[in-house]
C-alpha positions in Angstrom: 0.0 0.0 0.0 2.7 2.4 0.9 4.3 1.4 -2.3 0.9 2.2 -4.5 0.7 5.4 -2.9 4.7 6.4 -3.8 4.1 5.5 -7.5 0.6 7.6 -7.3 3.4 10.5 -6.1 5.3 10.0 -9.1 8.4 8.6 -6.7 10.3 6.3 -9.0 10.3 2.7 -8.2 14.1 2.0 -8.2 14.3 4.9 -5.6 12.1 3.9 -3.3 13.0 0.4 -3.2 16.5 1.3 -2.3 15.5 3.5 0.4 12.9 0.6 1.4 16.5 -1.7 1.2 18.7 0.8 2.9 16.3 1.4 6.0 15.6 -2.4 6.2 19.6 -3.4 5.8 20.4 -0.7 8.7 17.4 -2.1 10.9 18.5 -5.7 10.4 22.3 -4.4 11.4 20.7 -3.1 14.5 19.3 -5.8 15.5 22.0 -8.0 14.8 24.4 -6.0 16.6 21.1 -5.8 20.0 21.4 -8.9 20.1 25.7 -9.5 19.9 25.3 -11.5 16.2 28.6 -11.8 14.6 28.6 -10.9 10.7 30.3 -13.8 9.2 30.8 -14.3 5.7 31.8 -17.2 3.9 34.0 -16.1 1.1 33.6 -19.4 -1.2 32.9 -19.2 -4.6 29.6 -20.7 -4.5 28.2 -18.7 -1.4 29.4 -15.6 -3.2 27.7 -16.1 -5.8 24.4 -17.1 -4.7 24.9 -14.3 -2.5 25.2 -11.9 -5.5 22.1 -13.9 -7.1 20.1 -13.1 -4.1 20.7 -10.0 -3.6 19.8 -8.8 -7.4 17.9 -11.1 -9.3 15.5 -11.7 -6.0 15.4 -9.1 -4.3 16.1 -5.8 -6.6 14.8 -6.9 -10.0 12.0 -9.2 -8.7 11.3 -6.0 -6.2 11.0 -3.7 -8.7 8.9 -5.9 -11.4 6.5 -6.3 -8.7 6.1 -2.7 -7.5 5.7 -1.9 -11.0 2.9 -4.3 -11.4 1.2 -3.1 -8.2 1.6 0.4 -9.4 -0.5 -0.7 -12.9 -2.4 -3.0 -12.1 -3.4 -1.9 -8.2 -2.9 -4.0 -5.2 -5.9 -5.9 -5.6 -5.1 -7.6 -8.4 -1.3 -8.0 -8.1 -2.3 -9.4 -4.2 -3.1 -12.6 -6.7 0.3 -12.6 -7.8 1.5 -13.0 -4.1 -0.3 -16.4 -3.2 1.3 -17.9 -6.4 4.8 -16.9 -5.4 4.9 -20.2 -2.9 3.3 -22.4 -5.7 6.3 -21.8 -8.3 8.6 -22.0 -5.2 7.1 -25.7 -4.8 7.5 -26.4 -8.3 10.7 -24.9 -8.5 12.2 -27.1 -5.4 10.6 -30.1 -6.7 12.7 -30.0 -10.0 15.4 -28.4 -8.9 16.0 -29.7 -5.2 14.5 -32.7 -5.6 11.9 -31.7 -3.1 9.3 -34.4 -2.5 6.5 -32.9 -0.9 4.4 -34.7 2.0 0.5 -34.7 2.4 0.1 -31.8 4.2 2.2 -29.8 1.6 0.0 -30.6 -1.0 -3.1 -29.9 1.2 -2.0 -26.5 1.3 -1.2 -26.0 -1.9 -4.4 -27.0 -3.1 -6.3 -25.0 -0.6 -4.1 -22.1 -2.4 -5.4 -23.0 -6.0 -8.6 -23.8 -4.8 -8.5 -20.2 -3.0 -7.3 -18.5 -6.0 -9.9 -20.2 -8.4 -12.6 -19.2 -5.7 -11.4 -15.2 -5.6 -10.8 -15.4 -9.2 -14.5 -16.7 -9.9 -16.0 -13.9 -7.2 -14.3 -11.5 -8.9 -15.4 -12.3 -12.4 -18.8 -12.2 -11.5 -18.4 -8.3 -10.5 
């Protein structure tokens, strides 16, 4: 919501988000530091990189796509997006992780599609 109202302010996405990032990377520090967490970093190739993956692909750029879409479309209708973020997760694991999911996994994801048919449906009738 605070993002919708920004973009109806004409504050640019990419600025925003960093500020969002900035303020949330400084509260995280805080915290860390509150509670006597060392910073530890693990300066392998392969942490580094996922790291760097992390960090831009999902967290800038899928930021940014989505705050764009919430600033088009409204919040209403990119909320939709949101519940299928954990479904592609799911699938994504299962091919890639070989994640095999248990019964109560796949209750909940098909209380999520059934939920998202059921919204979709309510809203179609509008």
């Amino acid at each position: 919501m605070i993002s919708a109202s920004l973009q109806k302010s004409k504050i640019p996405v990419v600025s925003a988000s960093a500020w969002g990032m900035s303020y949330g990377a400084i509260i995280s520090a805080a915290l860390a530091m509150a509670q006597n967490d060392a910073f530890i970093i693990d300066w392998s190739a392969s942490y580094l990189v996922s790291l760097l993956f992390l960090s831009i692909v999902s967290s800038v750029i899928a930021f940014a796509a989505y705050l764009t879409l919430l600033g088009r479309i409204g919040s209403d209708r990119a909320g939709y997006a949101t519940v299928l973020f954990p479904v592609i997760a799911l699938l994504i694991s299962t091919i890639m992780e070989d994640y095999h999911m248990s019964w109560l996994a796949g209750a909940g994801l098909a209380l999520v599609l059934l939920g998202n048919v059921f919204v979709l449906g309510m809203a179609r009738k509008k």
